[in-house]
C-alpha positions in Angstrom: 114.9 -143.5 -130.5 114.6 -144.0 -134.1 111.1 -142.9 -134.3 112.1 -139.6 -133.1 114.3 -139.3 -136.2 111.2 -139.9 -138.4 109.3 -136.8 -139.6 108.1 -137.6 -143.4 108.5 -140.7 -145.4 111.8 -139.9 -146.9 113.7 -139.9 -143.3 112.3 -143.8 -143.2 114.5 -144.7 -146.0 117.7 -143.2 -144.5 117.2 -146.3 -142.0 119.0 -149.8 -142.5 116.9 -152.8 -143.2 117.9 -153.7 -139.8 117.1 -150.6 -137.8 113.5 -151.1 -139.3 112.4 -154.0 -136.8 113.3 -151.5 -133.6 111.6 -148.9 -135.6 108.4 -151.2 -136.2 108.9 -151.9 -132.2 108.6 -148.2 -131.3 106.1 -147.2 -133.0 104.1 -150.1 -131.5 104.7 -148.2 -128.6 103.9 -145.1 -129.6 100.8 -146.5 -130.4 99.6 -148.4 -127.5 100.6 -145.2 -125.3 98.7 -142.3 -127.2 95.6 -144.5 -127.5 95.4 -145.3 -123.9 94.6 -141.3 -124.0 92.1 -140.5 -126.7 90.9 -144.2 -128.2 90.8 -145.0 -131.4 91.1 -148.4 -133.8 94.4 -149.8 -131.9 94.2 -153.7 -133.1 94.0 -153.0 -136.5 96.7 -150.5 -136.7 99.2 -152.5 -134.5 98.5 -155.5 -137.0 100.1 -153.2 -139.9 103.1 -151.4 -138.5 105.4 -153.6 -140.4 103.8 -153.6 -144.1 103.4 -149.5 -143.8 106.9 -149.0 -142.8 107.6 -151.5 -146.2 105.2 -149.4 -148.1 107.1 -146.3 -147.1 110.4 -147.8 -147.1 109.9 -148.9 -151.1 107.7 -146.3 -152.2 107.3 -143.1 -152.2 104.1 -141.0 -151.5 102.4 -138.9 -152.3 103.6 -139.4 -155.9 102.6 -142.9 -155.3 99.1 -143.3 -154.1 98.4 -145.1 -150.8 94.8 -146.0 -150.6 94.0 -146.9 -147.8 89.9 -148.3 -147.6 88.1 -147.2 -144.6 91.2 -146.3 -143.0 91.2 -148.2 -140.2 94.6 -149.7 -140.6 96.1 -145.8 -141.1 97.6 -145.0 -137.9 101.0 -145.7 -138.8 100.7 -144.0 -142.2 99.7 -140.6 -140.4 102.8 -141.3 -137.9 105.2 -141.5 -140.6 103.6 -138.1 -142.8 104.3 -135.4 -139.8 101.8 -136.1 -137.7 103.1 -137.5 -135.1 103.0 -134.3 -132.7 99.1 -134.2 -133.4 98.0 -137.6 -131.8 97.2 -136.2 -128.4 94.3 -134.6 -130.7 93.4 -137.7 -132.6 89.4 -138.2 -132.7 89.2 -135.0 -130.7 87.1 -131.6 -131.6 88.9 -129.6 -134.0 92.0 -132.3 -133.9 93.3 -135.2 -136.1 90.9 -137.5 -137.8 90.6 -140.8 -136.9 90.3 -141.7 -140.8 92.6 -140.5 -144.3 91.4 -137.1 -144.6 92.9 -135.2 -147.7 92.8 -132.4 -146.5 94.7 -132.9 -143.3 97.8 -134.3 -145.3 99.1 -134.3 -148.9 100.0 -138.1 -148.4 95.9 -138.5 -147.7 95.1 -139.0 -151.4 92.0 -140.9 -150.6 89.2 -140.7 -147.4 86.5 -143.0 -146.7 84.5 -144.0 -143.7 83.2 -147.0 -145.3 85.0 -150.1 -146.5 85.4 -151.5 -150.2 86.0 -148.7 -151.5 89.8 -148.7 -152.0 89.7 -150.9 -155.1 87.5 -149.0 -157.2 89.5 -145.2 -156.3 92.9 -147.4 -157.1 91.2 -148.1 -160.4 90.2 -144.8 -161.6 93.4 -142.9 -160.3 95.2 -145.7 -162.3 93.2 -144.8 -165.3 94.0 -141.2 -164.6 97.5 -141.6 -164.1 97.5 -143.2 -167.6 95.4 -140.7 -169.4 98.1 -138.1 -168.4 100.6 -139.7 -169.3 102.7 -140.6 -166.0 103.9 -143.8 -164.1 103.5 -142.9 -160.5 102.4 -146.5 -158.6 98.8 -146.5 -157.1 98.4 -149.0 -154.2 95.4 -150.1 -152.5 95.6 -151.5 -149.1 92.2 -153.4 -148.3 91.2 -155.8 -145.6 89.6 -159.1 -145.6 86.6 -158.1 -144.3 86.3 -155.3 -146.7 86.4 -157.7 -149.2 83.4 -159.0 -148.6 81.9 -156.1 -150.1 80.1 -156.0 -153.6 81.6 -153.2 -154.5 85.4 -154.5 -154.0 84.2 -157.4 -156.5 82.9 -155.2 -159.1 86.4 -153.4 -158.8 88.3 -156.4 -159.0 86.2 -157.5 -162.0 87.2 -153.8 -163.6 90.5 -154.3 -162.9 91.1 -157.3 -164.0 89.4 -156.5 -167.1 91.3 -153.9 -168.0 95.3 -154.8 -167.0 96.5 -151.3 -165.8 99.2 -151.2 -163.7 98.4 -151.0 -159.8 99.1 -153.0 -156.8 96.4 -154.3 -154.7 97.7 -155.5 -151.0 95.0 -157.7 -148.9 95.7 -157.4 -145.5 94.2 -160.7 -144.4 94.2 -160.3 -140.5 92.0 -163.8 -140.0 94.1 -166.4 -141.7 97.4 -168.2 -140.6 99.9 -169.4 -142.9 100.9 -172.9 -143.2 104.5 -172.9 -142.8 104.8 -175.9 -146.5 103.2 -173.3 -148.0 104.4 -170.1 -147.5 107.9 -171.2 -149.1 106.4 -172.6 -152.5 103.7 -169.3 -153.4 107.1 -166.8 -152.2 108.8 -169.2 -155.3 105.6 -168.9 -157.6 105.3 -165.2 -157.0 108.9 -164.7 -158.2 108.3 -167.1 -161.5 104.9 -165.2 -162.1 106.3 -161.4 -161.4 109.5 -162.2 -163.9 108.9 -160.2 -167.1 111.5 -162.8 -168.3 109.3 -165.8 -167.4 106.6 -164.6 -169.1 107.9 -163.3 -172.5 109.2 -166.7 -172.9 105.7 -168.5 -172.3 104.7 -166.0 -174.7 107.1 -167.1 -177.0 106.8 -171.3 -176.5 103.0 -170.8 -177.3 103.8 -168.7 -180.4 105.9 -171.3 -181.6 103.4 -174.1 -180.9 100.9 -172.5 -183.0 103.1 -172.6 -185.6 103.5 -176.0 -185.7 101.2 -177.5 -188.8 98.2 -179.6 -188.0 98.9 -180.6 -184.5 100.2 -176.9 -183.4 97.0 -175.6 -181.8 96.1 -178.6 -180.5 99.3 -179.4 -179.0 99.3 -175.2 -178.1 95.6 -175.9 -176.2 96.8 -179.4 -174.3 99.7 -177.1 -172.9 96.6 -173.7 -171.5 94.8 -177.0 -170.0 98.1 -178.2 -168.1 99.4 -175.1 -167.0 95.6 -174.5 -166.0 95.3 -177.7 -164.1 99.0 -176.7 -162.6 97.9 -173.0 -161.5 94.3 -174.9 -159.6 96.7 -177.3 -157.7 99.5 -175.3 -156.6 97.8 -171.5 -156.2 95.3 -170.6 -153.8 94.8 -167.2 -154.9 93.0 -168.8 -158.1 90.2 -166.4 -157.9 92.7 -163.8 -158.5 93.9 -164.6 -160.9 90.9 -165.9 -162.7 89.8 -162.5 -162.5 93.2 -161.0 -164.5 95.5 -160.1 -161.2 98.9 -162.1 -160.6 98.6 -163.4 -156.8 101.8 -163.3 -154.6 101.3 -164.7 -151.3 100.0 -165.4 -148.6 103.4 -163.7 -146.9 103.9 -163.0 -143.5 103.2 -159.4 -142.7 105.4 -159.3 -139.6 108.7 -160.3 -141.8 110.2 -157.1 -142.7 112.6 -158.4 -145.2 110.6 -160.9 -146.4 107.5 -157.7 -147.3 110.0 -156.1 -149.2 111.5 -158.8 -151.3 107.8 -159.4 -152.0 106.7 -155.6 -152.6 109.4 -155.5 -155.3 108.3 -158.7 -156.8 104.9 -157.0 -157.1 106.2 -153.6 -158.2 107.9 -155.5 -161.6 104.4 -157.1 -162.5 103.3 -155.2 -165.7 99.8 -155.4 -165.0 97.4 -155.8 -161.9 98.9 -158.0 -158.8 97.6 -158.6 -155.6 100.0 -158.8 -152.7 98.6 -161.2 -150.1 99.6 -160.4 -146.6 99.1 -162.2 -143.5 99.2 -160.1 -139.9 97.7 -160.2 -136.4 95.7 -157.8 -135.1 96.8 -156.4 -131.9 100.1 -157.5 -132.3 102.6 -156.2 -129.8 99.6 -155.9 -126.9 98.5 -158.7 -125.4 94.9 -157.5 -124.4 94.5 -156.8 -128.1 96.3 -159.7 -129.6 93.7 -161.5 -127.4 90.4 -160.1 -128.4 90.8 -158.0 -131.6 87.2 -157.7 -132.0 86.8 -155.9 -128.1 90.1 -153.9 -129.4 89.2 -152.8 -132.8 87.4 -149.5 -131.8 89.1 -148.5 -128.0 87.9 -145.8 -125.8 90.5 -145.1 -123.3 92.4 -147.8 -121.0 94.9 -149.0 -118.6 97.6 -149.9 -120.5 99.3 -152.3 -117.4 95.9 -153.8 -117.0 94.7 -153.4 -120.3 91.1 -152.5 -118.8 89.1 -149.5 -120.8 87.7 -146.6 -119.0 84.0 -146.6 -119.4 82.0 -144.1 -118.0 79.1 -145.3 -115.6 75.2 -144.4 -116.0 72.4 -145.5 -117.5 72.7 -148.3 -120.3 73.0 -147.1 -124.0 70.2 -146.9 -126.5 72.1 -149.9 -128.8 72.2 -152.1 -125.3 68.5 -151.4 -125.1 67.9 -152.6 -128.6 70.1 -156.0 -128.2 68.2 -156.7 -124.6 64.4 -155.6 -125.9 65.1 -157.1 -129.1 65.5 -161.0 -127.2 62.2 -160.3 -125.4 60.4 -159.7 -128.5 61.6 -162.9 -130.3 61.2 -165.1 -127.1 57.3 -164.3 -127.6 57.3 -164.2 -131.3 59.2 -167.0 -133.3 58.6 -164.8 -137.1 61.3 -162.4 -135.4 65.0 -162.5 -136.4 67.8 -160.0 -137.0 70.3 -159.5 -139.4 73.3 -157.3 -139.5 76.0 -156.2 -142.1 79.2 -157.3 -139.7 78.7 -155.1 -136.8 77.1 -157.6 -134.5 79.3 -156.5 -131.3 78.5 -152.7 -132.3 74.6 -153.2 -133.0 74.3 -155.0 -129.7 73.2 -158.6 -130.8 75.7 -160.5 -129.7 73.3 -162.1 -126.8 70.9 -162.4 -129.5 73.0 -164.6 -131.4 73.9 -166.4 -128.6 70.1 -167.2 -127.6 68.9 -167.3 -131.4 71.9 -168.8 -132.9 69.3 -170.0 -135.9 67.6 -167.0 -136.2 71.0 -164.1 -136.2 72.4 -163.7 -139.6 75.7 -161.9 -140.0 75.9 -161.2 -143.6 79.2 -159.2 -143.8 79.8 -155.9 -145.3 77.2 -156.2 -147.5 74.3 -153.7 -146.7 73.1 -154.1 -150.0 72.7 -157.7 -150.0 71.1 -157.1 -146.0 68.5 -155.4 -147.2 67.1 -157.3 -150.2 67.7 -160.4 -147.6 65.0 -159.2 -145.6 63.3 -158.5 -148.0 63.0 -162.4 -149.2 62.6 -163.1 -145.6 59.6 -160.9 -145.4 58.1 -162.4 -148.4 58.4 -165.6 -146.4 56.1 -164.4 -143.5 59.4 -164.2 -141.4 60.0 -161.2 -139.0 63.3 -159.3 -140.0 64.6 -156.4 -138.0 67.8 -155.2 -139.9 70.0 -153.6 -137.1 72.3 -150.8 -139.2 74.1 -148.0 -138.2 72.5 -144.7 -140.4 75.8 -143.7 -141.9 75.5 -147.6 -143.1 72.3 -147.6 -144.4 73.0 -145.1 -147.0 74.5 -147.6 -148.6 71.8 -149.6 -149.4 69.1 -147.1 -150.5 68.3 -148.7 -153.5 67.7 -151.2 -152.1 65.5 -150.1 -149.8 63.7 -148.3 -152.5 63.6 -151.1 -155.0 62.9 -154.0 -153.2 61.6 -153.3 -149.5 59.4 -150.1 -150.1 57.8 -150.2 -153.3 56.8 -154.2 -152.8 55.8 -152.7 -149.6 57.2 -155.6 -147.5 57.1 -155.8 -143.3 60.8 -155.4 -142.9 61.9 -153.3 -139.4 65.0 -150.9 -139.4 67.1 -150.9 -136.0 69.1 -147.8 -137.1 71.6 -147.1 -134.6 73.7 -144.3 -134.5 71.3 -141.5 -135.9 72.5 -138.4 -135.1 75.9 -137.3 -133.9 78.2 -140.1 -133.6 81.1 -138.5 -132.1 84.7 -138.9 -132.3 84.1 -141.1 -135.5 83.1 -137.7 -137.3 81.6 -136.7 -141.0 82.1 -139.9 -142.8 79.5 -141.6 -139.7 77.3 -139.2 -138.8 73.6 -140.6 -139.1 71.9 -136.8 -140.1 70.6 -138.1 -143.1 68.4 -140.8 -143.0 65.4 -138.9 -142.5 65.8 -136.8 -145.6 66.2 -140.2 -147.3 63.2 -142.4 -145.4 60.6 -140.3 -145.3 60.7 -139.7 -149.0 59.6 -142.9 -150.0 56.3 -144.3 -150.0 54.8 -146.8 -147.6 57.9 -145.9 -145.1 57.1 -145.3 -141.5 59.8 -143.4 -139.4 59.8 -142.8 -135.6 62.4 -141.8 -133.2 62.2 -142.2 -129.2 62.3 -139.4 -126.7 64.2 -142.2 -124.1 65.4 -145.4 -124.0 62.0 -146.8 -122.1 60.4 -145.8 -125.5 62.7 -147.3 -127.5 61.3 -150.7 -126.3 57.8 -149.3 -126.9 59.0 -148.5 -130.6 60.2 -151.7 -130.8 57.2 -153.8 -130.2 55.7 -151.1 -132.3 58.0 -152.3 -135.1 57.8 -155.8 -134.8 53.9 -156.0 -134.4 53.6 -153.8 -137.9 52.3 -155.5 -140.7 51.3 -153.2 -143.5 55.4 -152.3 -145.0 58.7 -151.0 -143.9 59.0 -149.4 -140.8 62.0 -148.0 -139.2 63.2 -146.7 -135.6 66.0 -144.6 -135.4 68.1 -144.2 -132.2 71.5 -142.4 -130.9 75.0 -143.5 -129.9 74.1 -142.1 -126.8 73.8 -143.2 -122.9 70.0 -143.3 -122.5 68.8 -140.5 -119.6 67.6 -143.7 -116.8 64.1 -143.2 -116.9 62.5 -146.3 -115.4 61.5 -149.4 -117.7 57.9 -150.7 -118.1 57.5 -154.1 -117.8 54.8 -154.5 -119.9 55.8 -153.3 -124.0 52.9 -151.7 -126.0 52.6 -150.8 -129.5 52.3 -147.0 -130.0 49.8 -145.4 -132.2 51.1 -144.9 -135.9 51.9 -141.8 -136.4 50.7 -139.7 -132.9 52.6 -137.5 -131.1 52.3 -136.8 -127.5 52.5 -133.2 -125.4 55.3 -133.7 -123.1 55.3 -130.2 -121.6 51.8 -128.1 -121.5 52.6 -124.5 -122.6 50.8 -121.6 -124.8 51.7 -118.8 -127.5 55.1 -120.9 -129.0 55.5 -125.2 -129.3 58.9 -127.1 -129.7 58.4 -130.2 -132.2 61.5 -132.0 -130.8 62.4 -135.5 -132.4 64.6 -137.9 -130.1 67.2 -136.5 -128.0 66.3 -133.2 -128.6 62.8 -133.4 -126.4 65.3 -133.2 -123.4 67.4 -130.1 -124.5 63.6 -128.7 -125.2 63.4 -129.5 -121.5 66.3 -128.2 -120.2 65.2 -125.0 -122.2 61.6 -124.7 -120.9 62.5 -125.3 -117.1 64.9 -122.5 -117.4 62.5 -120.1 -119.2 59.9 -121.1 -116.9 61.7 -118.9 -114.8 61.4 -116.0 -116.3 57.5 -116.2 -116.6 58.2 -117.9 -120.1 55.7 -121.5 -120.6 56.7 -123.2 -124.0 54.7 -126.4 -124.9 57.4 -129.5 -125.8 55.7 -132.0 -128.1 57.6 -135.6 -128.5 57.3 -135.2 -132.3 58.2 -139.4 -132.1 56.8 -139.9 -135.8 58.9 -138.2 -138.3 56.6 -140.1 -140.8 53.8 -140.3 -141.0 53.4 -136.8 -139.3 50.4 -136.2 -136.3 48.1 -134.4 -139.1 45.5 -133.3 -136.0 48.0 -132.1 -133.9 49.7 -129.9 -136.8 46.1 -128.6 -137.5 45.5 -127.9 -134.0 48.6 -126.1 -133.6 47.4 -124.0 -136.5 44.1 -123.1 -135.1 45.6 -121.9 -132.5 47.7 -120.0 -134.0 50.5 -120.9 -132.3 54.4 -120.3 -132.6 56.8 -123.4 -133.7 60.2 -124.1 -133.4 61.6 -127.9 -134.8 64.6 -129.2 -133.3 66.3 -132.3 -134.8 69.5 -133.7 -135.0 69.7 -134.1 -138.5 69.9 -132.3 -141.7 67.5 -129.5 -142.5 67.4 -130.1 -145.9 64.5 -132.6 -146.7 64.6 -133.3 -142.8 61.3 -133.3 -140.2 61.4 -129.5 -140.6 61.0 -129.2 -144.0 57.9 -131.9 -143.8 56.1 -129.6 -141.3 56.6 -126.7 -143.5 55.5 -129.0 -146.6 52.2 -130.2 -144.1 51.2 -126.6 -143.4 51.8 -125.2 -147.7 50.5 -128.8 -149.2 46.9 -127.5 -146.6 46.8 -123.8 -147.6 48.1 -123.0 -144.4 50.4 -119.7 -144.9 50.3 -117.7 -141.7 52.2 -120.0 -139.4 55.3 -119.5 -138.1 57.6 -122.0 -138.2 61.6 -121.8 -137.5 63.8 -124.8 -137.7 66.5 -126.2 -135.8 68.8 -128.6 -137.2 72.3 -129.3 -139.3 72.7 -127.1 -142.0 74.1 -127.9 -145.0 77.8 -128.9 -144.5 79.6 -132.0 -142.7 80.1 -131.6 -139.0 83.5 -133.2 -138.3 84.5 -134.8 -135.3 84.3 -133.8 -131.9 82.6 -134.9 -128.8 78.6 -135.2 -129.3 78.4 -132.0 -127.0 81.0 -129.9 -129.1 79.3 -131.2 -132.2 75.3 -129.8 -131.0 77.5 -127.0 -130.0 78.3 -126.3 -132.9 75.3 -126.3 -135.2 73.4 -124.7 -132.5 71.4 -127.7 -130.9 71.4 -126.6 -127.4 69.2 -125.2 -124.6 70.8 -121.7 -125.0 69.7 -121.8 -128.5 66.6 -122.7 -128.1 65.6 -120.2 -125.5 67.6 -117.3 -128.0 65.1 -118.3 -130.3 61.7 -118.5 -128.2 62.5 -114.8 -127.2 63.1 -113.6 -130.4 59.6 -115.1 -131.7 57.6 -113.3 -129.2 56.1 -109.8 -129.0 58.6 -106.9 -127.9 56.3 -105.9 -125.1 56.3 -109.4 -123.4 60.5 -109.9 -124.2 60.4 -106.3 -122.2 58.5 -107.3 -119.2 
């Protein structure tokens, strides 16, 4: 097998451009066999086997910068750096990452976990490359859906702007080419890219100029027709309005035709963007089928193409999606909104009920938020469905134009907490320390999915500002559902376990390791109290003041950071009330990324768990009773 002969970029080039299709086969293979193990983003990656063997095959990293936004599409990439042998671990605790991670591989120059990004790294290593002197080639590789974010505009804008030499490639995985197209742009992209062509337009217009009188004039008639010309015949106008040569649209699946084009690019003197057409999935019919179902894999069947899913008791995000259509079939105000993850937030039956009243804004978080926020000024209901590792994106946002106003706009934050095998660059740990910081925000968090759906009707009734419920990536624990939905008290707690002399503030998930702790203290004559701390903000002021009276012994477990977290707002309650004799440990993420791993491995690790816990209930109580 070729691909066996493949261990860093430079054996890729030894290859023939013939030998490159069976090599592009291969690792298709490759692919579609080591995912069926550990999941991972298949469609995407099979849809780009063809323009990263071109990229390798031309160029040659890490001198030349591969940028690669989200990383998503960078699969192949990793397969052609030595790192083949270390699929079997991809995604897994302690393994290889899912995403570009710089320090896993020299040819990583760039990581990120969140799109449109890619454009605005390629600009500043571009600058940097410059400012030191050298002529290395930086190349972003960027999706079309990634280019729907702000921040790839105000990068394009930049780069434009300033004419520095780098190579944008959009991977456009939506779009077909028309086949009396595709011939004339491959022939405009070859005028346009020879530095031949242009010195002698320089020239002609130069000449005009000179012409007395009529030369200007005659100079300016000639900008409006080649003008006209470029709006007629180029549909990558934008791009080129905004200072990038366009070459393209060109079939990503053409191996020859990629690199003719690629070395069109490479001669531009300036900024060019390299448009590409592929197929997500391609090679795997499943995934060819249904990219979107594909784009994220757990583990499957390759012959039948079927995913393993684990049975048991609905997740929190189906919960959401399913509570979320009762609430706006008794309330017409209520609508949702989500930044391009409606499959992953769980609206897609919401759309399909409330086709009006659904709005997919695309990766745009920032534009999401200050959406709402006209909605809400409108009397409309918004609920903005966001991942937490999303959010973060749009603090200002949220800041600026949703909390200070004050407006009644509900946050569906999903994936707060561990996320998994997705790792550091998702992890929702820090939306707390960012929420409950800002005035007129309410935060609260359920104990089970059954009061998720209370929190939601919480949420949705709420009419004096911002209010947000956070909730895992998790299974919910099948307690049974009430029929009836009730709004819960701002900002009370509840006593889920009676106990004396030590109490466990647990937010979310973490009332059931609590649990899990207590019934196996319980049997060594050891009571705790578990109290379903469900509002991180505002905090249960007559609860923590009882608590106090009494004297009594707490430990706060959450699954997020400690710094600035529910934790540290205890601790501010108890100093901001003259309160200086309490005791109060907490439990949380400390102050470093947690990388990916199971959610298990990843509580594990920071010390979430019922063994924990109990370690540090005994060491909070008196020597004589730890004895007996």
């Amino acid at each position: 097998m070729l691909l066996d002969q493949i261990n860093q970029p430079d054996d890729l080039k030894k290859l023939s451009v013939e030998q490159l299709g069976q090599l592009a086969e291969e690792s298709r293979q490759f692919l579609i066999k080591n995912l069926s193990v550990t999941g991972g983003h298949l469609s995407s990656n099979l849809g780009v086997v063809e323009l990263t063997i071109a990229l390798h095959y031309l160029f040659n990293s890490p001198e030349d910068k591969f940028i690669f936004d989200v990383g998503h599409q960078s699969y192949v990439h990793k397969m052609y750096t030595g790192r083949m042998e270390r699929f079997q671990t991809l995604r897994k605790y302690k393994g290889m990452s899912g995403f570009i991670k710089r320090s896993e591989s020299e040819h990583d120059v760039w990581e990120a976990g969140h799109s449109s990004t890619s454009l605005s790294a390629a600009m500043g290593m571009a600058a940097g490359r410059d400012l030191r002197g050298e002529n290395n080639r930086v190349i972003a590789i960027i999706g079309d859906g990634a280019l729907t974010g702000g921040m790839a505009f105000e990068a394009l804008n930049h780069i434009g702007h300033d004419k520095k030499k780098l190579m944008v490639i959009l991977n456009d995985n939506e779009m077909s080419i028309a086949p009396n197209v595709g011939a004339l742009h491959n022939y405009l992209g070859k005028i346009r890219s020879d530095k031949h062509y242009v010195k002698a337009k320089e020239e002609l217009e130069f000449l005009l100029k000179k012409i007395p009188a009529v030369g200007n004039t005659l100079a300016k008639t000639v900008d409006k027709i080649r003008e006209s010309l470029k709006y007629l015949l180029v549909s990558g106008v934008l791009f080129e309005e905004l200072g990038l040569t366009y070459l393209g649209p060109v079939d990503g699946h053409n191996i020859p035709l990629l690199l003719d084009t690629l070395k069109q690019a490479d001669k531009v003197n300036g900024p060019v963007l390299v448009h590409v057409i592929t197929l997500k999935g391609k090679g795997y019919s499943p995934a060819e089928e249904d990219s979107y179902a594909w784009h994220g894999a757990s583990p499957y069947k390759i012959e039948s193409g079927k995913m393993v899913k684990s049975a048991g008791p609905p997740m929190y995000t189906e919960v959401f999606g399913s509570t979320l259509i009762e609430l706006a079939e008794q309330d017409p105000r209520v609508v949702a909104i989500t930044p391009a993850m409606p499959g992953g937030s769980g609206l897609m039956k919401f759309a399909e009920q409330f086709p009006g009243r659904m709005f997919d804004v695309g990766i745009a978080e920032q534009h999401a938020a200050t959406f709402c926020a006209g909605l809400a000024c409108e009397r409309v209901k918004p609920v903005f469905a966001v991942y937490s590792t999303f959010l973060q994106r749009a603090y200002d946002q949220v800041v600026h134009d949703i909390c200070r106003p004050n407006l009644n706009v509900a946050f569906a934050i999903d994936r707060a907490g561990f996320v998994g095998p997705d790792g550091e660059t998702h992890q929702g740990v820090y939306d707390i320390p960012f929420l409950r910081s800002l005035p007129n925000m309410v935060l609260m968090m359920p104990k089970d999915e059954n009061e998720l759906r209370h929190m939601l009707k919480t949420a949705v009734e709420y009419n004096d500002g911002p209010i947000a419920v956070r909730y895992p990536r998790i299974n919910g624990i099948g307690v049974p559902m009430d029929d009836q939905l009730a709004p819960i008290p701002i900002g009370s707690w509840e006593v889920h376990r009676e106990g004396e002399g030590i109490a466990v503030l647990a937010v979310g998930p973490m009332v059931q390791v609590a649990e899990e702790a207590a019934e196996l203290l319980a049997k060594e004559g050891l009571h705790i109290r578990i109290i379903n701390a469900r509002f991180i903000k505002p905090l249960d002021e007559n609860m923590l003041l009882q608590l106090a009276s009494e004297r009594t012994k707490l430990i706060t477990m959450e699954e997020g950071a400690v710094l600035g977290g529910f934790g540290s707002s205890v601790l501010e309650f108890y100093s901001l009330h003259g309160i200086t004799d309490m005791n109060v440990r907490l439990l949380g993420i400390g102050d470093y990324f947690v990388e990916h791993g199971s959610v298990k491995e990843q509580r594990q690790e920071v010390g979430l768990t019922a063994e924990r816990l109990m370690t540090e209930v005994r060491a909070l109580l008196p020597r004589k009773r730890q004895r007996a």
